[in-house]
C-alpha positions as CSV (number, residue, x, y, z in Angstrom):
1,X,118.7,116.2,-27.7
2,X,115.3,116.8,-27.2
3,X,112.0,118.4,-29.2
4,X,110.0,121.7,-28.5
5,X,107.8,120.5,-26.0
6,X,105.1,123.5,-26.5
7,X,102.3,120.5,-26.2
8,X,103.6,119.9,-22.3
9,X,101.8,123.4,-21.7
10,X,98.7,125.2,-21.8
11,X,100.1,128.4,-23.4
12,X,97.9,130.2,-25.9
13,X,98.9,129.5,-29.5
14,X,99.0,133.7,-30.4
15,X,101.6,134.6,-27.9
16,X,104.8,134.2,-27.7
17,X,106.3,133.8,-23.8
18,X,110.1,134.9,-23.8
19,X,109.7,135.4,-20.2
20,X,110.6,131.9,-18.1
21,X,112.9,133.9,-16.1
22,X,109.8,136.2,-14.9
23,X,107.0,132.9,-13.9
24,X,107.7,129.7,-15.9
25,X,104.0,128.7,-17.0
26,X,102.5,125.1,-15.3
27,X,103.3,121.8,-17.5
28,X,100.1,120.3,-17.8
29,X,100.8,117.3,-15.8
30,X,102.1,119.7,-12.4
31,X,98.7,121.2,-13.2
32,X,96.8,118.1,-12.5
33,X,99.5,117.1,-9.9
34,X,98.4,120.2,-7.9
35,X,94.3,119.5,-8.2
36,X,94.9,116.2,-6.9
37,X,96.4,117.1,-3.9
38,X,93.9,119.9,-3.4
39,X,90.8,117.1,-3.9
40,X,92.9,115.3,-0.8
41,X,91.6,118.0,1.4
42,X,87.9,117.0,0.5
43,X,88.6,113.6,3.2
44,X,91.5,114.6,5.4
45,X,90.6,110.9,7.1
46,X,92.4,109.6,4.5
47,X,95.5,112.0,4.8
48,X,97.8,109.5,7.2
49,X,100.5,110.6,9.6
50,X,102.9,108.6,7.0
51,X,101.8,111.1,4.2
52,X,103.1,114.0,6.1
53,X,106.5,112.2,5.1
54,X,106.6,110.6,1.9
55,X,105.8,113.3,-0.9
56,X,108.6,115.2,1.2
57,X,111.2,112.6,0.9
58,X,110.0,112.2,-3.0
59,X,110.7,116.1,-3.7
60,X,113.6,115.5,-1.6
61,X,115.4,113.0,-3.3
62,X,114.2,114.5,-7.0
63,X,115.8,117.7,-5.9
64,X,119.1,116.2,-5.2
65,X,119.0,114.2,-8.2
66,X,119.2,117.3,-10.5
67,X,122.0,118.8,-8.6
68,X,123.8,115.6,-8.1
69,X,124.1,115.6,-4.1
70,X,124.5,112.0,-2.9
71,X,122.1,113.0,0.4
72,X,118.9,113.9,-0.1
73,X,119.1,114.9,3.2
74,X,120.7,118.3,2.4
75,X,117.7,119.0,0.5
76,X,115.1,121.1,2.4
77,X,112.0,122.5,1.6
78,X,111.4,126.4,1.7
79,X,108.8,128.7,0.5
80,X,111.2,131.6,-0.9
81,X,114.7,132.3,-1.4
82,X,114.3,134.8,1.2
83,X,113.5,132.4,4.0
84,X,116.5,130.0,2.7
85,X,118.7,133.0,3.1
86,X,117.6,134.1,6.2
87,X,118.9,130.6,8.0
88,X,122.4,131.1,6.1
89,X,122.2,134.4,8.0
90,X,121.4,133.5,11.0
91,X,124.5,131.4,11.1
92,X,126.7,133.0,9.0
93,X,129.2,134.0,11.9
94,X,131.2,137.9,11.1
95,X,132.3,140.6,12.9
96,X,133.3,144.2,12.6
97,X,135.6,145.3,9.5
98,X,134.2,141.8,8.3
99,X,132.4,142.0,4.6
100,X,130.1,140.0,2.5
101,X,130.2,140.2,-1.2
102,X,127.8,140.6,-3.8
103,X,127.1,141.1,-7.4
104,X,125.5,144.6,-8.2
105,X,122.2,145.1,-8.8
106,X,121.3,141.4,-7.9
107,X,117.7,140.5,-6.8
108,X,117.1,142.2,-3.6
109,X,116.1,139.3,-1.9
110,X,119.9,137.8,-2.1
111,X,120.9,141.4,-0.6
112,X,118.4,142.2,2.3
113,X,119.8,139.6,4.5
114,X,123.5,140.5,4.2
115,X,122.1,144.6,4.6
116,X,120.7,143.3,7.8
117,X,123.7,141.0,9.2
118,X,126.4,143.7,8.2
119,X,124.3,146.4,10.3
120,X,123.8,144.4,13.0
121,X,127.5,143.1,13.2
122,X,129.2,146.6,12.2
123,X,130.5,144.5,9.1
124,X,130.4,145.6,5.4
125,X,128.5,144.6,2.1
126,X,130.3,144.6,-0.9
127,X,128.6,145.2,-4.1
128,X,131.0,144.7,-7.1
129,X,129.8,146.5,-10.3
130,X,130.5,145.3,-13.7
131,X,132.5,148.1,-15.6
132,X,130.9,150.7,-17.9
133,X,132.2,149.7,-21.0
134,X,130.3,146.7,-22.7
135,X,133.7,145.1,-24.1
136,X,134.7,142.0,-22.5
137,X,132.1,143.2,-20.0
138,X,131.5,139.6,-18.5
139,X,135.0,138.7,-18.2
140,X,136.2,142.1,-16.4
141,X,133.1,141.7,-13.8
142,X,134.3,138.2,-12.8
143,X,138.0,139.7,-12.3
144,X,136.3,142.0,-10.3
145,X,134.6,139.7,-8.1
146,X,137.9,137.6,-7.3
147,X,139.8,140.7,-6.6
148,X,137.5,141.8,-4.1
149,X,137.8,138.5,-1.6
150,X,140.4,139.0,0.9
151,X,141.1,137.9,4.2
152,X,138.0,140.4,5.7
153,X,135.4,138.2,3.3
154,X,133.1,136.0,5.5
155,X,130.8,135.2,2.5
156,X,130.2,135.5,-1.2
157,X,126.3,135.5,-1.9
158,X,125.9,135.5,-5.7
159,X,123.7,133.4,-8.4
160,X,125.5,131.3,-11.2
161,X,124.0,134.5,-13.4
162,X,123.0,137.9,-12.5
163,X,118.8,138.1,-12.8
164,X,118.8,140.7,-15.2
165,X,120.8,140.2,-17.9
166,X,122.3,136.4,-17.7
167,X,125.7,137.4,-16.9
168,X,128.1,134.0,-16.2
169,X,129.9,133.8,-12.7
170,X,132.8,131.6,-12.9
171,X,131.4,129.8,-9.5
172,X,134.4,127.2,-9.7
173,X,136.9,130.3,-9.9
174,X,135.3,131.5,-6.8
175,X,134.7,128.7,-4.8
176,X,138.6,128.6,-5.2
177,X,139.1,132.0,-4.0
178,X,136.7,131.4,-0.8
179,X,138.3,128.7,0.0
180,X,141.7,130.1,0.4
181,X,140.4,132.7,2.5
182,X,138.0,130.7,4.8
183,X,134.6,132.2,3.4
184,X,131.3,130.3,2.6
185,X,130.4,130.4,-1.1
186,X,126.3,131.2,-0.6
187,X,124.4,130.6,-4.3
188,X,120.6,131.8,-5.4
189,X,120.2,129.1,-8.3
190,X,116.9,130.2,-9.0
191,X,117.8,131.9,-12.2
192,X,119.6,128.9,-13.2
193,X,119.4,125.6,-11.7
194,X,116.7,123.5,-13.6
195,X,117.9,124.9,-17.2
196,X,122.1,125.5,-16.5
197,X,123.9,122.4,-15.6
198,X,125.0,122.6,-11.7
199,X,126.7,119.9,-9.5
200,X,127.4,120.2,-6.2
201,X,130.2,118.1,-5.7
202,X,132.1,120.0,-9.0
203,X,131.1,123.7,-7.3
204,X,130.5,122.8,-3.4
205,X,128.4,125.7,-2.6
206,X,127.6,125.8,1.8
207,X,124.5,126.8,0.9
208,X,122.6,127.0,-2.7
209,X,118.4,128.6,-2.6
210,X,116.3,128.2,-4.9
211,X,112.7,129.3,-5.5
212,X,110.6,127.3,-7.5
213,X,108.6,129.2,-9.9
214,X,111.3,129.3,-12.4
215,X,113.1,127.1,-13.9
216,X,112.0,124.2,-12.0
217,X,108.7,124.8,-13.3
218,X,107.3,124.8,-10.3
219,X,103.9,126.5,-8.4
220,X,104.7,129.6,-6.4
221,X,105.2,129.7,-2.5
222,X,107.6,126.5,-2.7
223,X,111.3,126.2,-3.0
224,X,114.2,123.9,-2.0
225,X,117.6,124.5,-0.6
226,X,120.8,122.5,-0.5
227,X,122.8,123.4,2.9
228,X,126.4,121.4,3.5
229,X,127.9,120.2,6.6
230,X,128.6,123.9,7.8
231,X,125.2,124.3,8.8
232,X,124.8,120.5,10.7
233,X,124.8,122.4,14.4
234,X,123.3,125.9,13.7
235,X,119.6,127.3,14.6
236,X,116.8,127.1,12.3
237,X,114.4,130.5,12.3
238,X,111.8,128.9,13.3
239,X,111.2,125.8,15.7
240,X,108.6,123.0,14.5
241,X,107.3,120.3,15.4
242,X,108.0,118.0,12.3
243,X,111.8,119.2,12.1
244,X,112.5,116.9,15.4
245,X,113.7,113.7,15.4
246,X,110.5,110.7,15.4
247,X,108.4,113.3,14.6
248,X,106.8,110.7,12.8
249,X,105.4,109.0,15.7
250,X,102.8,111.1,16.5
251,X,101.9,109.4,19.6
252,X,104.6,111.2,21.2
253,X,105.0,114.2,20.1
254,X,104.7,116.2,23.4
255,X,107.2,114.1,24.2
256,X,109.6,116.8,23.5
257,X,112.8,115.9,21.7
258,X,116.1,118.2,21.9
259,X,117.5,116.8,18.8
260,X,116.7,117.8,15.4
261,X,116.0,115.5,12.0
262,X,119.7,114.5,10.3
263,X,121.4,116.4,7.8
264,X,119.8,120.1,7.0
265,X,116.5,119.2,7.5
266,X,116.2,121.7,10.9
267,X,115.8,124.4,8.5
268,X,112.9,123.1,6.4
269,X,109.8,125.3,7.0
270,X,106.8,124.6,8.8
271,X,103.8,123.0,7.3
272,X,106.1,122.0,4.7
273,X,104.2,118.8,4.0
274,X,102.2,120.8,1.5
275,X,99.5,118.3,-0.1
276,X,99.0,120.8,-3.4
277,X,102.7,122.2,-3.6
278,X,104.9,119.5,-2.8
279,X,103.2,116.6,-5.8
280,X,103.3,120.1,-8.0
281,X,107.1,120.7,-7.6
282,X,107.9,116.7,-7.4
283,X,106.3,116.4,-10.9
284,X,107.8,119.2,-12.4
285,X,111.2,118.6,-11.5
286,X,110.9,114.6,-12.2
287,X,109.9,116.3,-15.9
288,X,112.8,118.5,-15.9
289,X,114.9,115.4,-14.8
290,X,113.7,113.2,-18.0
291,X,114.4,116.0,-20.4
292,X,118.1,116.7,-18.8
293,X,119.4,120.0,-17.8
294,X,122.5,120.2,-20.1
295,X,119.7,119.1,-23.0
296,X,117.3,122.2,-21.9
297,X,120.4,124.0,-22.2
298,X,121.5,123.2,-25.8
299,X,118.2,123.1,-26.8
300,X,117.9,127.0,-26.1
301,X,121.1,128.1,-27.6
302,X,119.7,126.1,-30.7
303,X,117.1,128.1,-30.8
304,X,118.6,131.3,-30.0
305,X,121.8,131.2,-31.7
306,X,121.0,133.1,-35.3
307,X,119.1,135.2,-33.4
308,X,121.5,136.4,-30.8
309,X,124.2,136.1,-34.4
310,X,121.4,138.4,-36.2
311,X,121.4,141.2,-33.7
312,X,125.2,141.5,-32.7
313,X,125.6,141.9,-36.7
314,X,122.6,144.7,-36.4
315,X,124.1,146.9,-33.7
316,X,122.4,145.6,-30.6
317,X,125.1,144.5,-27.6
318,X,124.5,140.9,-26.2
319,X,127.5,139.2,-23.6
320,X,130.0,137.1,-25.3
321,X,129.2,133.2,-25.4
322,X,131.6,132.3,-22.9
323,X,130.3,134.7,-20.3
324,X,126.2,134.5,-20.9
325,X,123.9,131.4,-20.5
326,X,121.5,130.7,-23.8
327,X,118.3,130.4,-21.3
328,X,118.5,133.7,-20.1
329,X,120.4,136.9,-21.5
330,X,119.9,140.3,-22.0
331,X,120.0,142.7,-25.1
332,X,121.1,146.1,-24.8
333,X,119.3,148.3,-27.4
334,X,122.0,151.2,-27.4
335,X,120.8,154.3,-29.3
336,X,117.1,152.8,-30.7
337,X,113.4,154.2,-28.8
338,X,112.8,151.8,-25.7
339,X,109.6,152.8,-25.5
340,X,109.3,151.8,-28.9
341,X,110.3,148.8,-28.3
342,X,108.2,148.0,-25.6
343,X,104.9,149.1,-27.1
344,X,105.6,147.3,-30.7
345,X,106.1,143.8,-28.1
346,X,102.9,144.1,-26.7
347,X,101.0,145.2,-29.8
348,X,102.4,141.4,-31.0
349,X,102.1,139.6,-28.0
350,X,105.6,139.3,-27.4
351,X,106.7,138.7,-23.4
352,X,110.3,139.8,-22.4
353,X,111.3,141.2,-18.8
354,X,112.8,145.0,-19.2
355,X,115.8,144.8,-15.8
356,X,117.8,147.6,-15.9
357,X,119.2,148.6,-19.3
358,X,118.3,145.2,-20.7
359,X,115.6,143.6,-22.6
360,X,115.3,140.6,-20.4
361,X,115.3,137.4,-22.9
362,X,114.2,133.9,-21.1
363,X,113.2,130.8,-24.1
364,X,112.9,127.6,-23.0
365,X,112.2,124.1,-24.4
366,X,108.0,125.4,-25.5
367,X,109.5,127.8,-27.8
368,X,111.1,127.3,-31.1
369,X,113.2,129.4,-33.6
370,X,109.8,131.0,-34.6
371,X,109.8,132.2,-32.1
372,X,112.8,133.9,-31.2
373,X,112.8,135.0,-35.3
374,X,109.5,137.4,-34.2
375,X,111.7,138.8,-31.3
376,X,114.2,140.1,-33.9
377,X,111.9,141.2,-36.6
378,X,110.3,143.3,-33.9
379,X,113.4,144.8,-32.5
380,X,114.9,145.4,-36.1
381,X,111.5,146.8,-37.3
């Protein structure tokens, strides 16, 4: 088990940030992390070809650690979930009549890509919608989702929870599924992975994205991605230099090499040997590594738990237990003033996400049950 850690962060003492899913705020030490690497800059003569590496690996091997992959070679580093997505694209192979499926009203960035490939291919996106009625909502939209892969599906492209509201995919139930159909299971963990438990070798995802900004407490602009042997021979989107094999000698590097680094690491982005980013994300993830994801877990649904008991009893609709995660769910206001709402948060310096017909609820380990107590004084006011 572990404490609040509100002391990690720089956040202002009068507010109270509900909002991790929207921008997780900088632990102190990832903010020092980052000014470090931007001092480097001040001498680049003492930036060595060697350093171009080594953070890299670090990040790497940190990444792969919280996931549980036994190659850190898998692990590549993006700068968005879109550019992850687009190299899944470009070699996700489908063909007319074909179809990709999806959770409605996911983040567009997980949605774009397929729009594109199915246009391009004459091939179909599938958007599954969760049904109308808020009973057993969670359970019926999972049903839904494993009743619509069939022998047309090429790909499911999902996240362990929906963005908006912190709905629970059963991701071994449909890794199953895919499987007996021949389709690639794509995952956006950015909503989850850093504060939900997630193994790779339990779920073996082809491809899993993540941005970092989240909930691996990470700077913006940097990312990482997990890609599995389906990917070993296919094309990167772009072509750089320090994605080739002995890129590391650079004494020869016009000495042009055919062959790309091992594992995934042909689709890591260029420039990706960021001196300010890279010690930024290595930090924060090594932090989120000490504290334990299944602990950041329990430590929110601590918090949360009379709360979330508090407002069922009151009238306002939140997803079953068994079909919700406790660092990210939403809270359907039914019949009360949203405007209301919004305006009486603000006024106390409350911060939630609004998505959809949700109030967006995001703790993590710098709150307490303080502060999820204000939340429901304000909403029952």
């Amino acid at each position: 088990m572990i404490s609040c850690k509100h002391s990690k962060f720089s956040l202002p003492a009068n507010i109270t940030y509900l909002n991790c899913a929207y921008m997780s705020p900088l632990l102190k030490s990832t903010e020092k992390a980052g000014i470090r690497g931007l001092r480097r800059k001040r001498n680049p003569g003492s930036i060595s070809p060697q350093d171009f590496f080594k953070e890299s690996d670090e990040l790497r091997e940190e990444f792969a650690k919280l996931i549980h992959a036994s190659d850190s070679k898998r692990i590549v580093i993006i700068p968005s979930v879109s550019y992850g997505l687009a190299s899944v694209a470009r070699n996700l192979i489908i063909g007319p009549g074909e179809k990709i499926i999806v959770a409605a009203d996911q983040f567009p960035s997980n949605y774009y890509p397929w729009q594109r490939l199915a246009a391009a291919n004459k091939a179909e996106v599938v958007a599954v919608t969760p049904p109308d009625e808020l009973e057993q909502r969670g359970r019926i939209w999972n049903e839904r989702i494993l009743d619509a892969i069939d022998n047309r599906t090429k790909a499911v492209a999902i996240g362990n929870i929906h963005w908006a509201d912190g709905t629970l995919f059963r991701l071994e139930e449909i890794r199953t599924r895919t499987r007996d159909v021949g389709a690639l299971l794509i995952i956006d963990g950015t909503q989850s992975v850093g504060a939900l438990p997630f193994d790779v070798n339990q779920i073996q995802p082809d491809a899993l994205i993540c941005a970092g900004y989240k909930w691996l407490l990470g700077p913006y602009s940097v990312g990482v991605a997990y890609y599995n042997e389906y990917f070993d021979n296919g094309q990167p989107i772009e072509e750089n230099w320090i994605n080739r094999l002995n890129s590391e000698d650079f004494s020869q590097l016009v000495t042009y090499n055919a062959s790309y680094q091992e594992g995934s690491l042909r689709y890591e982005v260029g420039e990706h040997s960021n001196f300010a980013l890279v010690p930024m994300l290595i930090n924060s993830i090594r932090q989120v590594n000490r504290w334990g994801v299944e602990n950041i877990q329990s430590y929110c649904k601590g918090i949360g738990e009379d709360a979330v008991a508090l407002l069922q009893q009151e009238g306002f609709w939140i997803e079953d237990a068994a079909f919700r995660s406790s660092h990210l769910f939403g809270i359907r206001i039914r019949d009360r003033n949203p405007q209301k709402i919004k305006e009486a948060l603000i006024k106390n310096k409350i911060y939630v996400s609004f998505r959809g017909e949700a109030i967006r609820v995001s703790p993590y380990v710098y709150n307490n049950r303080r502060d999820m107590d204000k939340l429901c004084k304000i909403l029952l006011s």
